[in-house]
C-alpha positions in Angstrom: 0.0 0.0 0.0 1.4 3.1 -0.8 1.8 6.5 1.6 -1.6 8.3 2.3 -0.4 11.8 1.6 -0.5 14.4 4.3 -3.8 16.3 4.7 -4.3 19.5 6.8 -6.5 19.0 9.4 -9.0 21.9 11.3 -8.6 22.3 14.7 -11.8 21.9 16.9 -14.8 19.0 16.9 -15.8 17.9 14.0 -18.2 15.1 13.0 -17.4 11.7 12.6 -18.8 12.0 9.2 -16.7 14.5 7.9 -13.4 12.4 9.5 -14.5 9.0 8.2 -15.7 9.6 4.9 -12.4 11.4 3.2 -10.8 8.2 4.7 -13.4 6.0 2.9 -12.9 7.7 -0.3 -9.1 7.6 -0.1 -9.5 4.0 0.7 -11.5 3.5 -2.7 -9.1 5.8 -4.7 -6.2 3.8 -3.8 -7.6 0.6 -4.4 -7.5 0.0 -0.3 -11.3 -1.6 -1.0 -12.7 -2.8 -4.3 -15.4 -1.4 -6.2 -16.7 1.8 -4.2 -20.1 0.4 -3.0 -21.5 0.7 0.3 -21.0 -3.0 1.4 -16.9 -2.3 1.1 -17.0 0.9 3.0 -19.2 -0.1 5.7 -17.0 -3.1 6.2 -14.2 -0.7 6.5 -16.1 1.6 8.6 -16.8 -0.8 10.8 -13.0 -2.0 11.0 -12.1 1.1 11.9 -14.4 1.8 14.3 -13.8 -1.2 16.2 -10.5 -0.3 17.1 -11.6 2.7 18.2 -13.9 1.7 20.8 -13.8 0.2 23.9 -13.6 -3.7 24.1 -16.6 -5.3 24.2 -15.9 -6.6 27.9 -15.4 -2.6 28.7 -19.1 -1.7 27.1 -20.8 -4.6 28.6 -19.2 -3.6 32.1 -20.8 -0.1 31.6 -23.9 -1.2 30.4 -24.2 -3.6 33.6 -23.3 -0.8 36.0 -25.8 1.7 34.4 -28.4 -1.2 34.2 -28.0 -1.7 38.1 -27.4 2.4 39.2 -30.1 3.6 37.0 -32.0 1.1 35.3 -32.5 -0.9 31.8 -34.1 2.4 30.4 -31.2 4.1 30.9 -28.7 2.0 30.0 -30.3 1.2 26.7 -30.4 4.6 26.0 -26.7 4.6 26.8 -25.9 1.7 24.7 -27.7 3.1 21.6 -26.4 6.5 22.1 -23.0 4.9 22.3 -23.6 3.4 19.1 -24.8 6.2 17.3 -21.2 7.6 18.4 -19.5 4.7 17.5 -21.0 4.6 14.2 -23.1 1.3 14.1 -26.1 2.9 13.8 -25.7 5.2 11.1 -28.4 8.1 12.3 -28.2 10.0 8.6 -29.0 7.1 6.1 -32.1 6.2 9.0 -33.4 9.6 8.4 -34.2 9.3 4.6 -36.6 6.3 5.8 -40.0 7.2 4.6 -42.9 6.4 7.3 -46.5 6.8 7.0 -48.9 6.4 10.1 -52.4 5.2 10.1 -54.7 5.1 12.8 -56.6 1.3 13.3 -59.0 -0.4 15.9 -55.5 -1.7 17.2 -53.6 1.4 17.8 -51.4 3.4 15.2 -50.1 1.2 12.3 -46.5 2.5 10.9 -45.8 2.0 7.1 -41.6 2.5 6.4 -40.1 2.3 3.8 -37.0 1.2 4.6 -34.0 3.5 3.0 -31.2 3.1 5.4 -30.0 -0.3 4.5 -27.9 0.1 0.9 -29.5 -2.4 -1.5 -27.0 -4.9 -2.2 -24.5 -4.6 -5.4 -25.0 -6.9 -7.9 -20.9 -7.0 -8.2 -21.1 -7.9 -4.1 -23.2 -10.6 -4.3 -21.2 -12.3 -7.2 -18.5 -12.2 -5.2 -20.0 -13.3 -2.1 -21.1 -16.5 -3.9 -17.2 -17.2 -4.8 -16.2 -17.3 -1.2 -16.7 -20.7 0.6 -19.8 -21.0 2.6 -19.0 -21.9 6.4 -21.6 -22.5 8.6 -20.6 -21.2 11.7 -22.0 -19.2 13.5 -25.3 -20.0 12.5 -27.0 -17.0 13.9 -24.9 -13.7 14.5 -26.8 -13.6 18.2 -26.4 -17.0 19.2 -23.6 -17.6 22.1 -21.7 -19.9 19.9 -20.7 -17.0 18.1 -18.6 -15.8 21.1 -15.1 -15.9 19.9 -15.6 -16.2 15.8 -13.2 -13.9 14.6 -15.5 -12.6 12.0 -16.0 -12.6 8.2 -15.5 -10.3 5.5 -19.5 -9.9 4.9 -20.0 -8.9 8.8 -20.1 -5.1 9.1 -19.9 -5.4 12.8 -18.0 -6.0 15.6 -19.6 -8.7 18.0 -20.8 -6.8 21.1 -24.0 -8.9 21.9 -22.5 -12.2 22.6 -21.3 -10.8 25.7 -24.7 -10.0 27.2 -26.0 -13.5 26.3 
C-alpha cells in the first residue's frame, strides 16, 4: 500500500462523518477496497471503528453498572447513544426512511419504507457467492458465536455475545 499523503487537518470538533468519509474515499481511490459500493465501505467503517472503541468486555461492564445504578431504560439509551457515536447505527442514512402512520382499531399502524440499509451490489453478491460457505456461527446472536473472529461480509464487531 502506498503512503496516504498528508492532509491539513482543522482544529476543533468535528463530526465523525466528515473524518471517516475522506478516509473512505481515499481507501477507494487507492484501491484499499474494491469497487466503491456501500458493502466495502461499511466493512471498512466498521473495522475502523472497532479499534476505536472500547472492548466489548469494557461496554458490557458499563452497560451492567448503568443497568444496576439507574435502570434498563437508561442503560439502553446509553448503549444506543453509544452506538450512534460509534457509528453502528448510522443516524443519517435512518433519516431518509419514509414512514407513514395510520390510525386502526388496534392502535397506530407504521408504514416504512426502509431507505437506510444500501441495496445490495450486484458485483457484491457475485462475489459473495465465490467465497466458501461456512456455517458457523449460525446466527450472529447466538452464544456460539462468542469468539468467531468474523467474516468479510460482517459489518460489525460482535458486542451482543457478551450480554447473552
Amino acid at each position: 500500500m502506498d503512503e496516504a499523503e498528508p492532509r491539513t487537518v482543522s482544529q476543533g470538533r468535528r463530526e465523525l462523518e466528515d473524518i471517516l468519509m475522506p478516509m473512505l474515499d481515499w481507501a477507494v481511490e487507492t484501491g484499499l477496497i474494491p469497487e466503491g459500493t456501500d458493502t466495502y465501505r461499511d466493512l471498512l467503517d466498521a473495522k475502523i471503528m472497532g479499534c476505536l472503541v472500547a472492548p466489548p468486555s469494557v461496554i458490557c461492564a458499563k452497560f451492567e453498572e448503568k443497568r444496576q445504578h439507574e435502570g434498563p431504560e437508561a442503560a439502553t439509551s446509553w448503549f444506543y447513544e453509544m452506538q450512534q457515536h460509534a457509528h453502528y447505527i448510522h443516524t443519517g442514512r435512518i433519516a431518509k426512511n419514509v414512514q407513514w402512520f395510520t390510525p386502526t382499531d388496534d392502535g397506530v399502524l407504521e408504514i416504512t419504507i426502509n431507505l437506510s440499509k444500501p441495496e445490495k451490489d450486484p458485483k457484491a453478491i457475485a462475489e459473495a457467492k465465490k467465497l466458501s460457505q461456512k456455517q458457523y456461527p449460525l446466527c450472529l446472536l447466538c452464544k456460539e458465536n462468542v469468539g468467531f473472529g468474523g467474516a468479510s461480509t460482517i459489518q460489525r464487531d460482535r458486542i451482543t455475545g457478551s450480554f447473552l
